[in-house]
C-alpha positions in Angstrom: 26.7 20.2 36.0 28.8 22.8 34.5 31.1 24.4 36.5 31.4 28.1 37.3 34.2 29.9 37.8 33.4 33.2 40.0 34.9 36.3 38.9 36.6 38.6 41.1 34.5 41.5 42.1 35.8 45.3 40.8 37.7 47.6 42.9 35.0 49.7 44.8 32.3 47.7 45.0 30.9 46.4 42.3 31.6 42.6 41.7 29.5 40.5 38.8 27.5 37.4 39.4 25.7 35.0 41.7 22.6 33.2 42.7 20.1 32.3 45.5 16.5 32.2 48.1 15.7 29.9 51.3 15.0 29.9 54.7 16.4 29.0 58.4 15.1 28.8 61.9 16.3 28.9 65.2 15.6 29.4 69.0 14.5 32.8 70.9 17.4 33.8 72.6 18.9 33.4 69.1 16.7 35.3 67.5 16.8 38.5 70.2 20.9 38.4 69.7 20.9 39.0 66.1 17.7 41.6 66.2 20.3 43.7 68.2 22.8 43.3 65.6 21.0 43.4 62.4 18.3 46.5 63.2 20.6 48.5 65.5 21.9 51.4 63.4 24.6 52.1 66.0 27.0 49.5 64.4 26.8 51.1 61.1 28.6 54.3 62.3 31.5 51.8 63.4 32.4 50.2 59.7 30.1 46.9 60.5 32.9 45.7 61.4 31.5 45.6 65.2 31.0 42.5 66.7 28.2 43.3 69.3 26.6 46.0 70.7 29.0 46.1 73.5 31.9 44.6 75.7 30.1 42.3 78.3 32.2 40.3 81.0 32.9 36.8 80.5 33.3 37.3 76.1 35.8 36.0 74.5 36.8 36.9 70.9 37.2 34.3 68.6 40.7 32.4 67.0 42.1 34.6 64.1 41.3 32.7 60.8 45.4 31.5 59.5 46.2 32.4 56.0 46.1 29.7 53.4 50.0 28.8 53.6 52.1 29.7 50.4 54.3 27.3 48.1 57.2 25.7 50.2 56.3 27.2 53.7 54.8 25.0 56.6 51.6 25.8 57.4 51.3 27.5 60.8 48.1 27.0 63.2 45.8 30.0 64.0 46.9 31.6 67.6 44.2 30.6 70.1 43.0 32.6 73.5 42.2 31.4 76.8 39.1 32.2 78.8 41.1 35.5 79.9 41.6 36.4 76.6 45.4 35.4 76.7 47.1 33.9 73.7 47.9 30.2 74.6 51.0 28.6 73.9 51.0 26.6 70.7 50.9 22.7 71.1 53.7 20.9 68.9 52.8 18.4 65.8 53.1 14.5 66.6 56.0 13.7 64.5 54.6 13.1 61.0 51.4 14.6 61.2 52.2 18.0 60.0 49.6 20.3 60.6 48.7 20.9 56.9 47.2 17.4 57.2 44.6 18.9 59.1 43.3 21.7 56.7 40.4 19.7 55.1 38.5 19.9 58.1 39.1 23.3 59.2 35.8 24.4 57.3 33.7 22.0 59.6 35.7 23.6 62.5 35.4 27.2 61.4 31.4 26.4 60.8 31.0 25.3 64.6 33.2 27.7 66.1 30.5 30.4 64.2 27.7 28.7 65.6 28.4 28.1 69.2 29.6 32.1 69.2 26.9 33.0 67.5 24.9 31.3 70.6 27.0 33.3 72.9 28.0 36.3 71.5 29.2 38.1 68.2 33.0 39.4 68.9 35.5 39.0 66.4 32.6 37.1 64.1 33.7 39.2 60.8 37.7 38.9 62.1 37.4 35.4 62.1 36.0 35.2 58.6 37.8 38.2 57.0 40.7 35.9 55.5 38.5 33.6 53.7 38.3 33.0 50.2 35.1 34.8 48.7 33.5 31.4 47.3 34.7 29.4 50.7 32.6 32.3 52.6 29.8 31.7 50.3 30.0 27.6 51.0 30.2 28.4 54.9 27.1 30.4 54.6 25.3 28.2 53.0 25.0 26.2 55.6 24.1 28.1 58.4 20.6 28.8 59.5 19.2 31.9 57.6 19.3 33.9 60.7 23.0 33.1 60.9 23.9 33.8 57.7 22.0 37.4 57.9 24.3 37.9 61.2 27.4 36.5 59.7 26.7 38.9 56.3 26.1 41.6 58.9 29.7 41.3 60.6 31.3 41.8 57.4 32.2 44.9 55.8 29.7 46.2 52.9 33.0 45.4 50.2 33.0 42.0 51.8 29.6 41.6 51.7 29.5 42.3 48.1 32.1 39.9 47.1 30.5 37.2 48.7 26.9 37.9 47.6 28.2 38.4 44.5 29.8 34.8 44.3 27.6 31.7 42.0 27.3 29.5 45.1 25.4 31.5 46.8 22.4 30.5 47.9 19.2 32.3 49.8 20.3 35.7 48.5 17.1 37.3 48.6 16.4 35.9 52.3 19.3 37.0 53.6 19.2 40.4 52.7 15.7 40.7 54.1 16.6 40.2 57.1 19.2 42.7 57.0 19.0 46.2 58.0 17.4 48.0 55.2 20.4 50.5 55.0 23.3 48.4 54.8 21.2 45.9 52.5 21.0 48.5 50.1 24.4 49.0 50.1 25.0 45.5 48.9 22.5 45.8 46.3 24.2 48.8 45.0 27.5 47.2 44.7 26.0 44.2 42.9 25.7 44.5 38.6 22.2 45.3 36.9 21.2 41.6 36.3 22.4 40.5 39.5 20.1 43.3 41.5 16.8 42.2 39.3 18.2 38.4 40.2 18.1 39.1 43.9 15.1 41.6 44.0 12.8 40.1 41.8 11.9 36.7 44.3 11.2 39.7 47.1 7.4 40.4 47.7 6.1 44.0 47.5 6.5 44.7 51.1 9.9 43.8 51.1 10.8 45.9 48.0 9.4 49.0 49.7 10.8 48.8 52.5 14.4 48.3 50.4 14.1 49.9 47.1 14.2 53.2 48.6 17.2 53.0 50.3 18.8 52.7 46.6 20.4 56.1 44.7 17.7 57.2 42.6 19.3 55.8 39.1 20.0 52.6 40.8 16.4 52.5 42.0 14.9 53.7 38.6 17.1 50.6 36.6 16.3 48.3 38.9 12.1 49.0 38.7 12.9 48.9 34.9 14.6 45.9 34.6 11.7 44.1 37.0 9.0 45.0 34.2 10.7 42.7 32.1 9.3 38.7 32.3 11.2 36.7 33.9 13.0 34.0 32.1 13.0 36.5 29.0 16.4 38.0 27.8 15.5 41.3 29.3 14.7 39.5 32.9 18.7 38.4 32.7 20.3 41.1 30.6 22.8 43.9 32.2 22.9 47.3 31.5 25.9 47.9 32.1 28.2 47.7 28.9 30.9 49.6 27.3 29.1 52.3 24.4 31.0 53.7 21.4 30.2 56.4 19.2 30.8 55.6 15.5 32.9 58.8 15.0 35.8 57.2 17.5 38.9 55.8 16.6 40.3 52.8 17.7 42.7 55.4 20.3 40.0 57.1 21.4 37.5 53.4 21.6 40.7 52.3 23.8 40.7 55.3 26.2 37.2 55.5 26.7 37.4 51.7 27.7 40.0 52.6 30.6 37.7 55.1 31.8 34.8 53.5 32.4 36.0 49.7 32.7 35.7 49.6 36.5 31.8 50.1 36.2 31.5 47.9 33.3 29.7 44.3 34.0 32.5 43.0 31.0 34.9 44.9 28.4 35.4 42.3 26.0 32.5 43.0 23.7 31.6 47.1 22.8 28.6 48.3 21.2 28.8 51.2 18.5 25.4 52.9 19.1 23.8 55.4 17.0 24.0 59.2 19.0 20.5 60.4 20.0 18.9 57.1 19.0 20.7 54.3 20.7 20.3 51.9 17.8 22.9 49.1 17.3 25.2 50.4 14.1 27.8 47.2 15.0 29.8 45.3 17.5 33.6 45.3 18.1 35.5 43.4 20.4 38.5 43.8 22.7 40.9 42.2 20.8 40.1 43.5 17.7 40.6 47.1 19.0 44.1 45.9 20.5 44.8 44.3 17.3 44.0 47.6 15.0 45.9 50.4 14.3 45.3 53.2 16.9 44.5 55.7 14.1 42.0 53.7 12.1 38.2 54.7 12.5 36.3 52.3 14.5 33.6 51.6 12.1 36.1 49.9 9.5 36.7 47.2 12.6 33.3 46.9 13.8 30.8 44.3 12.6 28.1 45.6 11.2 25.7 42.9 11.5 25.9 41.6 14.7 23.6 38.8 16.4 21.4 39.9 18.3 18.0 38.9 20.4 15.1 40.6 21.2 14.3 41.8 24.9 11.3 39.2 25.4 13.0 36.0 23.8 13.1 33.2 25.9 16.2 32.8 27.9 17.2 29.2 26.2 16.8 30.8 22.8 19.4 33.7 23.9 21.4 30.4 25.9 21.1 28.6 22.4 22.4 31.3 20.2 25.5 32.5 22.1 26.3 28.8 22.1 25.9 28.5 18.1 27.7 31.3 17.8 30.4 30.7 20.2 29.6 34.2 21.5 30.6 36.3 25.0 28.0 38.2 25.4 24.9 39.2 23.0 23.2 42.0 22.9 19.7 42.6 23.5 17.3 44.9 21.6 13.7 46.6 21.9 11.6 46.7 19.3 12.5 50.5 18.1 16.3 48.3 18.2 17.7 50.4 20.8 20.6 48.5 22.8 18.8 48.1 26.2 21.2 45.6 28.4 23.1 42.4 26.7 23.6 38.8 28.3 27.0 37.4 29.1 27.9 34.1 28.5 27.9 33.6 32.4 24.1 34.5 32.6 23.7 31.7 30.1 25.6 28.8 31.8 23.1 29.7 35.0 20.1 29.3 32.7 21.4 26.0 31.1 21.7 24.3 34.8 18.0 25.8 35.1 16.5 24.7 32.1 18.7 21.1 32.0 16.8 20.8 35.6 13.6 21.8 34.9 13.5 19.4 31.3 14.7 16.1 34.1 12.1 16.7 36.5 9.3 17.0 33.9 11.0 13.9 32.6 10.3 12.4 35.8 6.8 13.6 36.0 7.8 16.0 38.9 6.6 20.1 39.0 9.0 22.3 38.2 10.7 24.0 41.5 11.3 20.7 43.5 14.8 21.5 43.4 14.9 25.5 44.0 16.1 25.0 46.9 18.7 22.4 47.9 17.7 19.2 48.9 17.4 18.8 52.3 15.8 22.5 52.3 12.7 21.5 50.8 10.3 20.1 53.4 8.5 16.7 53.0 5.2 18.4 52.7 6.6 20.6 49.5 8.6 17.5 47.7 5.0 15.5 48.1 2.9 18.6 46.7 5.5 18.8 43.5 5.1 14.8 43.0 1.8 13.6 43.5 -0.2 15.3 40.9 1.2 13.7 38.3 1.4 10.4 40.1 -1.7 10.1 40.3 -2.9 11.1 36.8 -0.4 8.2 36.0 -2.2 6.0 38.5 -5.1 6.5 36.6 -3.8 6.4 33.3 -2.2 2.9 34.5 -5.9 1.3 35.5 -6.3 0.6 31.6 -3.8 -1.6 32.1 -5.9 -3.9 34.5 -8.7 -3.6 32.7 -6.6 -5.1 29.8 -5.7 -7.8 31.8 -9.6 -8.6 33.0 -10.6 -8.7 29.7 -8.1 -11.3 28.6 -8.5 -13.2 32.3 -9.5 -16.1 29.8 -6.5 -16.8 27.9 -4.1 -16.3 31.1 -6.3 -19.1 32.9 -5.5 -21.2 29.7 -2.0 -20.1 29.8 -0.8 -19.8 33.3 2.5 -19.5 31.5 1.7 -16.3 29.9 1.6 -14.0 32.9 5.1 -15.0 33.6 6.6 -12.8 30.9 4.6 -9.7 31.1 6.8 -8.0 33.4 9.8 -9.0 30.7 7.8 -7.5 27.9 6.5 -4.0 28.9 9.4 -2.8 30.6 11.5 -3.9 27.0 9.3 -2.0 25.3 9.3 1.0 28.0 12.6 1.1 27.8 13.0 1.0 24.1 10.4 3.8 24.2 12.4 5.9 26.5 15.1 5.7 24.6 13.4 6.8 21.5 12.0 9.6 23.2 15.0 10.9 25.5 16.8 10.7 21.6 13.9 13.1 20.1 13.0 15.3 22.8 17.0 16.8 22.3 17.2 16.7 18.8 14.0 19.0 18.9 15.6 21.0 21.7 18.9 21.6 19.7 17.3 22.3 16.5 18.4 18.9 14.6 14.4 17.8 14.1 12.1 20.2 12.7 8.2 19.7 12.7 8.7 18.6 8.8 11.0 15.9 9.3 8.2 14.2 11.5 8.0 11.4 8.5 11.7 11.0 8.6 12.1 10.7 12.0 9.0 8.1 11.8 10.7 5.8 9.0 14.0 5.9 10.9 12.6 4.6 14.3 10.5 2.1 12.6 13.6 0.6 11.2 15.8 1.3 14.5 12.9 -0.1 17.2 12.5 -3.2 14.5 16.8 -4.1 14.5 16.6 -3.8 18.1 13.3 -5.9 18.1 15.4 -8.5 16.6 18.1 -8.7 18.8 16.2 -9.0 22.0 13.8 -10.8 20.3 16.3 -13.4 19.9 17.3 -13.3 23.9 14.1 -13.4 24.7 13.0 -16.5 22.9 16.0 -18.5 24.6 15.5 -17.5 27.7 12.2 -18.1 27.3 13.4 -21.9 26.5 16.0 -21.7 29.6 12.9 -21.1 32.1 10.8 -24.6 30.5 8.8 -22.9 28.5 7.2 -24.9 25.4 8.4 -24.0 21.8 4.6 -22.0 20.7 5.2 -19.5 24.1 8.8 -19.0 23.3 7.8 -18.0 19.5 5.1 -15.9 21.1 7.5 -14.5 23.7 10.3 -13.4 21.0 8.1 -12.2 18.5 6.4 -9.9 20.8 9.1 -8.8 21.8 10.1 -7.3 17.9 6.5 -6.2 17.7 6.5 -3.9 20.8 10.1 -2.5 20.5 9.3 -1.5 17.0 5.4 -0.1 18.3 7.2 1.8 21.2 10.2 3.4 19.3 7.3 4.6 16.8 5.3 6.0 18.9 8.3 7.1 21.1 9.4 9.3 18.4 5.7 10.9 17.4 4.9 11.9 20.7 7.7 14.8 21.4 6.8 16.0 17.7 3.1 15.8 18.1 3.6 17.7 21.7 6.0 20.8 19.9 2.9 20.7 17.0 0.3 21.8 19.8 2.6 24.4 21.7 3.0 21.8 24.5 6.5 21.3 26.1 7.7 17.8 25.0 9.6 17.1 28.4 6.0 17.4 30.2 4.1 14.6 28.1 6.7 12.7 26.6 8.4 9.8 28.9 5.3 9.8 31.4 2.6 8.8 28.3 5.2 6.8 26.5 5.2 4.5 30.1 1.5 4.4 30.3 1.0 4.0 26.6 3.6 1.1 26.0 2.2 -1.0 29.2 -1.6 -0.9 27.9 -0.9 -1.6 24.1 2.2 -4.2 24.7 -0.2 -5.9 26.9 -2.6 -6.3 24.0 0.3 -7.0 21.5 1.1 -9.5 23.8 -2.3 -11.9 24.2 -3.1 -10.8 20.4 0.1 -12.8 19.4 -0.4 -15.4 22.0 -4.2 -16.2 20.6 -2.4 -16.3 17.2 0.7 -19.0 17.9 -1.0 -20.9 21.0 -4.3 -21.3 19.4 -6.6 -19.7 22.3 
C-alpha cells in the first residue's frame, strides 16, 4: 500500500481529500435516540455542539478527552466524574508505570466509552472527541456502527465535521451523510473540494441526491451536477475545479498577489494555469516556485511553459495516474475537446486511484469480481464474498474437467505405469508456476508501457529461451529426486525431461496470452493467470504420457 499523508483542511471550511461507503446496524432503542438527534432541527440553532435534546435526571457527561502530552512533560490523566457529576480525585501511578504507558489503549477506551454513552445518552459526545487528531477521529469512526458514526459526526461542529470527512481513512462517507440531517449534511459537502463532493455524491442514489443536492448554494449545486456527468473512473470523474487562473498579461507581482487572494479556496497553489481571456484555453503552465524564483517585474508568459502535459476530460484515470508518474508531475491539468481548462488532477487523486486499480488488477488475478474489497473485510457479508467468487470458480471447474478427460483417455498407460501418476502433481504445478511467473512478468510490462503489441515476437523468443534455462535447472532436480523416491532410470529421464518441456511450453504460452488479451481489447489481468492454470494442467498432462510412451515404450 502506499501511504497517505492527509492534508490539513483550509481555514473556513474547506479542507482537500478523502474516501468512503458502508453500512451498520443496531437495536431499536438505538435507533429512536439518534433519530432525535440527527432529524431534530432544534440542535442546529445551538452550534451542533448539543449533546441531546435535553437535560434528563440520572446523565452523566462524559471524561474530557486529555491532550496529547508535549516533549519533556508527564503525561497527565483525563479528570473523571462521579455518578453526581463530581470530579473524582485522581488515583496515583504504581511506581514505574507512568501513565504514558497506558496511551496505546486509550483509542479502545475512548471507542467503548462512545458506545456505551451512545446506549445511554449523548452529553458531552462531541466534548469528549473535540481534542482528537482529525485522522485518529476518522479511525474511531470507522469502527462504529453506521448509525454511530452519523451520531458521533452529528455532535461535532460543521468545521470539525469537515476536517474529519475530509481525511483519506475515511470510510462509509456517503452512508454517513445520508443519514444525517439534510441541512447540516450539506454544510459538510460545501466545505469539502470539487472532486471530493462528486467522490462522496456520486455512490448516492437519486433519492438521496434530491433530498441533499438542494440544500447546496446554487454554484456549489450547479458544479457538483456537472462534475457527475462526467464517467466515472475518467479524469473528469476525479478532477477539481478549483485551481489558481492567470491571465497572460500579469506579471510575476501581480501572478504572486492574485495567489494570496484566492489561495484559501484553492484545492492546491503549487501549479497555475495561464488561460486564454474569454476562451479559457490552456496558453501554459507555471509553477510556484518558479514565480518565487523570478523577478517580480518580469511578464508571466516568459516563465510559463508553454506546452504543458496535459489529458483529456474522458481518459481513463490510470492513463492520467501513469502520466503524472512519467512526468514526475503535481497536478495535471485536464482539458475538453474545444481545450478549455475544466478541473486538473492532483497527484493525491492519483495515489487513490493506484491502490484502486493495483486492487482491482490482484483480484482479477485471482479470478475474483471486482468490488470484493469496497468495503473492508469483515464488512462484506458471506453471501456478497460468495457472489464475487463463484462465477469464475466455476468456469474454472469446468474448464479443469479436460483435465480428467485427459487422464481417462490415457487410463492405459497409468495402469502400465502405476509409477507415473506419482509425479503429476510435481509436474503441472512446475509448469503452473513457471507460467505464472511469465505472465505476472508480462501482464506489467504491458501495464507500464515496456511491451508494445509489436514486440509480441520478441517477447515470444525471450520466454522460449528463459522457460527452456529454467527447464533445465529443475529438470535436473527433478530427475534426482525422481531417483531418491526408487524410481527406475526410463521414469526418471521421463520425469526430468518433461519437466524442460512444460516450463519452456508454459513460459511461451504464459507470455502470448496477456498480448493476445490487450490485441482483442480484453483486460489481461481478467484471462491471464486463470487460463494459464487451466491451460498448463491439460497440455502438461499430455506432455507428460506423450514423453512417457516415448522413453518407457508404452
Amino acid at each position: 500500500m502506499v501511504p497517505v499523508r492527509p492534508r490539513r483542511a483550509r481555514a473556513g471550511a474547506r479542507p482537500h481529500h478523502g474516501p468512503g461507503a458502508g453500512g451498520g446496524h443496531r437495536g431499536p432503542r438505538h435507533r429512536v435516540l439518534a433519530g432525535l438527534v440527527l432529524r431534530d432541527g432544534r440542535f442546529e440553532e445551538r452550534g451542533y455542539r448539543v449533546g441531546a435534546p435535553r437535560h434528563l435526571a440520572g446523565q452523566r457527561e462524559l471524561p474530557a478527552l486529555r491532550p496529547e502530552p508535549q516533549a519533556g512533560q508527564p503525561a497527565r490523566r483525563p479528570a473523571l466524574r462521579g455518578d453526581d457529576g463530581r470530579p473524582e480525585a485522581p488515583s496515583r501511578e504504581p511506581a514505574g508505570h507512568p501513565a504514558g504507558d497506558r496511551l496505546l489503549s486509550a483509542p479502545e477506551d475512548l471507542l467503548e466509552r462512545i458506545r456505551l454513552r451512545l446506549e445511554d445518552s449523548f452529553v458531552g459526545i462531541g466534548e469528549v472527541v473535540a481534542e482528537l487528531p482529525a485522522a485518529d477521529l476518522a479511525d474511531l469512526v470507522n469502527q462504529l456502527t453506521l448509525q454511530e458514526a452519523a451520531t458521533v459526526m452529528t455532535m461535532l461542529a460543521v468545521p470539525r465535521a469537515i476536517e474529519v470527512f475530509d481525511q483519506p481513512t475515511l470510510q462509509r462517507r456517503s452512508a454517513i451523510l445520508e443519514r444525517i440531517d439534510p441541512g447540516r449534511a450539506g454544510q459538510i459537502l460545501e466545505g469539502l473540494s470539487a472532486d471530493q463532493r462528486t467522490a462522496v455524491v456520486r455512490p448516492m442514489g437519486e433519492r438521496e441526491r434530491r433530498r441533499l443536492l438542494p440544500k447546496l448554494s446554487p454554484a456549489v449545486r450547479a458544479e457538483v451536477e456537472r462534475l457527475l456527468q462526467y464517467p466515472d473512473h475518467t479524469a473528469g470523474g476525479i478532477m477539481t475545479t478549483e485551481f489558481v487562473r492567470l491571465a497572460p498579461g500579469m506579471t510575476v507581482g501581480e501572478c504572486l498577489k492574485h495567489i494570496r487572494a484566492v489561495a484559501r479556496d484553492m484545492e492546491s497553489i503549487f501549479s497555475c494555469y495561464v488561460l486564454e481571456p474569454g476562451t479559457g484555453k490552456l496558453l501554459g503552465a507555471v509553477s510556484l516556485r518558479n514565480l518565487v524564483m523570478a523577478e517580480l517585474e518580469q511578464p508571466v508568459d516568459k516563465v510559463m511553459r508553454r506546452k504543458p502535459v496535459t489529458v483529456a476530460a474522458l481518459d481513463d484515470q490510470e492513463l492520467v495516474a501513469n502520466r503524472i508518474a512519467k512526468y514526475n508531475l503535481l497536478a495535471v491539468p485536464v482539458l475538453e475537446k474545444d481545450g478549455s481548462v475544466v478541473g486538473f488532477v492532483t497527484v493525491d487523486d492519483v495515489i487513490d486511484v493506484l491502490i484502486e486499480e493495483g486492487t482491482e488488477d490482484v483480484l482479477k488475478m485471482a479470478a475474483i469480481e471486482a468490488g470484493a474489497l469496497d468495503k473492508p473485510y469483515f464488512q462484506n457479508t458471506v453471501l456478497t464474498v460468495v457472489r464475487k467468487r463463484i462465477g469464475w470458480l466455476l468456469l474454472l471447474f469446468v474448464a479443469e474437467t479436460f483435465t480428467g478427460t485427459v487422464l481417462r483417455h490415457y487410463e492405459s498407460e497409468l495402469a502400465a505405469v502405476v509409477a507415473l501418476s506419482f509425479f503429476i502433481p510435481l509436474l503441472i504445478g512446475t509448469g503452473g508456476n513457471a507460467g505464472s511467473q511469465t505472465v505476472t512478468t508480462v501482464i506489467r510490462s504491458l501495464a507500464l508501457g515496456e511491451i508494445r503489441l509489436r514486440d509480441a515476437a520478441r517477447v515470444l523468443g525471450r520466454e522460449f529461451s528463459t522457460g527452456a534455462l529454467i527447464g533445465l535447472l529443475v529438470g535436473g532436480v527433478a530427475f534426482g529426486r525422481a531417483l531418491l523416491w526408487g524410481a527406475h532410470m526410463p521414469l526418471a529421464v521421463t520425469v526430468g525431461v518433461t519437466v524442460v518441456t512444460i516450463c519452456t511450453w508454459s513460459t511461451t504460452v504464459g507470455s502470448l496470452i496477456p498480448i493476445a488479451a490487450e490485441r482483442f481489447g480484453v483486460d489481461p489481468a481478467v484471462l491471464s493467470a486463470p487460463m494459464i492454470a487451466t491451460l498448463v494442467d491439460a497440455t502438461g498432462l499430455i506432455i507428460y504420457f506423450q514423453i512417457a510412451k516415448v522413453f518407457l515404450n508404452l
